[in-house]
N, C-alpha and C positions, 0 to 999 in steps of 0.2 A: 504493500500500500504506500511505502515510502514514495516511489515515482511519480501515483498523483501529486501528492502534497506539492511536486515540483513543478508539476503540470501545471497546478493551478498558483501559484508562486510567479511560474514565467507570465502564465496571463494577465496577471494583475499588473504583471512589469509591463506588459506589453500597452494594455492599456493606460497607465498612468503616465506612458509615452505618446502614445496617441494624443492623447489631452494634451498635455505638454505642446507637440506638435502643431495641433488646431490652438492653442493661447497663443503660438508664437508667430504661425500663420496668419489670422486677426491681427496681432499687433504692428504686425507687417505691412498688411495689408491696409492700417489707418497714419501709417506713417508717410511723411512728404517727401519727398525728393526731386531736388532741383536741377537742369542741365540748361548751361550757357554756352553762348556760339559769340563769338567776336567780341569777344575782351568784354559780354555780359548786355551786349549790344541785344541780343534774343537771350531770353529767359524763359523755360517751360518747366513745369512743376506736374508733378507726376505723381499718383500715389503707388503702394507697393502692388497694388495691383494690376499695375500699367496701366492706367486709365488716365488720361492728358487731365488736370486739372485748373490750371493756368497758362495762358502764353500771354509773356511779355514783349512789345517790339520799342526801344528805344525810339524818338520818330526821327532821328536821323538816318536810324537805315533802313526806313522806309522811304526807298527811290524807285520811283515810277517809270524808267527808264532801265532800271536792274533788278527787277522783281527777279530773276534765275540767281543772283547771291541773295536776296532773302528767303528763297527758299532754299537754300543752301544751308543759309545759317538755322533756319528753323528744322533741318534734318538734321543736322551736329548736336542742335541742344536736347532735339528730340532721343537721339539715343546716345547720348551721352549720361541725360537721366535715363534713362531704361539700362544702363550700365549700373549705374550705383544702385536701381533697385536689385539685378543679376547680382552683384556682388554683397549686397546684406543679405540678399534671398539665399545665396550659398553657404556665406558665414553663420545663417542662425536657422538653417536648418540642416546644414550642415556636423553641427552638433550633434544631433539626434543618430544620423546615421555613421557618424566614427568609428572603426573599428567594427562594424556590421561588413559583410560582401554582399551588398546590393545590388543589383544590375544600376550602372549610372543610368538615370533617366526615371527612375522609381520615384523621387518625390521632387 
């Protein structure tokens, strides 16, 4: 009988991981993150959930005659935040799966 006890031991690990996981997820997910293009010229603000939340355009670089560098700069700032949310999103659920063999691409 000793082997349930462990069976149900890992489950409750497994779940209090889980949970763990979804708090960390949410928090993630309600956090801001900002990506700037041309020394802050474009500013877009992103939550952890990739969802555009703010675009900022300084109005000097908006030039009516060079609309292809401001949308230039609006793709730089664009995934330059969707960079920092990849890189917290890795860092803090990365935790969870350390020292697990996960197939990459699992969470």
């Amino acid at each position: 009988m000793r082997g349930m006890g462990n069976m149900q031991n890992m489950m409750k690990q497994v779940q209090k991981m889980q949970k763990q996981m979804q708090q960390a997820a949410e928090e993630l997910g309600s956090k801001e993150f900002e990506g700037t293009a041309g020394g802050g010229m474009v500013s877009i603000s992103v939550n952890g959930n990739k969802e555009v939340l703010k675009v900022a355009l300084k109005p000097e670089v908006v030039d009516p005659d060079d609309i292809e560098m401001l949308q230039d700069l609006i793709i730089v700032a664009v995934n330059d935040a969707l960079r920092k949310v990849e890189e917290t999103s890795n860092n803090t659920m990365g935790q969870f799966t350390k020292g697990m063999n996960l197939p990459k691409g699992l969470f």
